[in-house]
C-alpha positions as CSV (number, residue, x, y, z in Angstrom):
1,X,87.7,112.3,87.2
2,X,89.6,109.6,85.5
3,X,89.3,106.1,86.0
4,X,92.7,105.9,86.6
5,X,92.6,108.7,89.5
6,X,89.4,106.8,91.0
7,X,91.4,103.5,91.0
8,X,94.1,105.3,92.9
9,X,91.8,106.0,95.7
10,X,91.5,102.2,96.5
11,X,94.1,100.7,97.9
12,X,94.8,97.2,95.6
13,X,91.9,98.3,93.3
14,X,93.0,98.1,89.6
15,X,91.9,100.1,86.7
16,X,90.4,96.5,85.0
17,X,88.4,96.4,87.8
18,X,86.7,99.5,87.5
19,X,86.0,99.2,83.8
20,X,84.7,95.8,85.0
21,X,82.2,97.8,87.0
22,X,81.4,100.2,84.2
23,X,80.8,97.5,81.9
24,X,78.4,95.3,84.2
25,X,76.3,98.9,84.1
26,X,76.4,99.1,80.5
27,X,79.0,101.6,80.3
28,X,81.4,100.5,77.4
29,X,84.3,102.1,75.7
30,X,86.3,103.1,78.7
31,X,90.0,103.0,79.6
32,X,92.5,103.9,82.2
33,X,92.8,107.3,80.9
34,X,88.8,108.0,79.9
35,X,87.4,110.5,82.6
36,X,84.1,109.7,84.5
37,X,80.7,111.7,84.7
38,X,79.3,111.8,89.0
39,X,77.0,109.5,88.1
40,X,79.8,107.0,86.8
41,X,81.9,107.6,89.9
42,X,79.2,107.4,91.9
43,X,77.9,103.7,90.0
44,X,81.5,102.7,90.7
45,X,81.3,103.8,94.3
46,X,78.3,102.1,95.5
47,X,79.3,98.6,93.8
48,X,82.8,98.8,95.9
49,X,81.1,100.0,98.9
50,X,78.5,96.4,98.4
51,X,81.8,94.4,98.1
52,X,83.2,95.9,101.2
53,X,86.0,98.2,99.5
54,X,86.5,101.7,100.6
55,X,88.4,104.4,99.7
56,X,92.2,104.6,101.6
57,X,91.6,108.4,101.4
58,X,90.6,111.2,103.6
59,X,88.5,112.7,100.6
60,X,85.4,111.1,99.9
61,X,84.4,110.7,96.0
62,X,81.2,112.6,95.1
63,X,78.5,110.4,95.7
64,X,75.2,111.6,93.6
65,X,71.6,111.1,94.4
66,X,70.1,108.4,92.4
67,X,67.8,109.3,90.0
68,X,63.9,109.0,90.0
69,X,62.1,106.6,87.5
């Protein structure tokens, strides 16, 4: 997925936003058009989901299990 095509899935959400999101988690180097591992989408996912944004569509994103340390 794209971060553009994840941004669409947000009503109001913008693509800056997202790369805001990515960048906080020390993922750099990404733009509207770059496309997203799970485990990006999924970073992405659960920081909207703590600020009380959810996804305006019926299909869920992937969510992926967190890894172990």
């Amino acid at each position: 997925m794209r971060v553009n095509e994840l941004t669409k899935q947000y009503e109001g959400l913008k693509n800056s936003d997202v790369i805001e999101i990515l960048n906080a988690n020390n993922i750099t180097g990404k733009v509207a058009m770059s496309g997203l591992s799970d485990e990006e989408c999924a970073i992405v996912v659960k920081e909207l989901g703590k600020r009380g944004i959810t996804s305006d569509k019926s299909a869920p994103v992937k969510e992926v299990p967190a890894k172990e340390a």
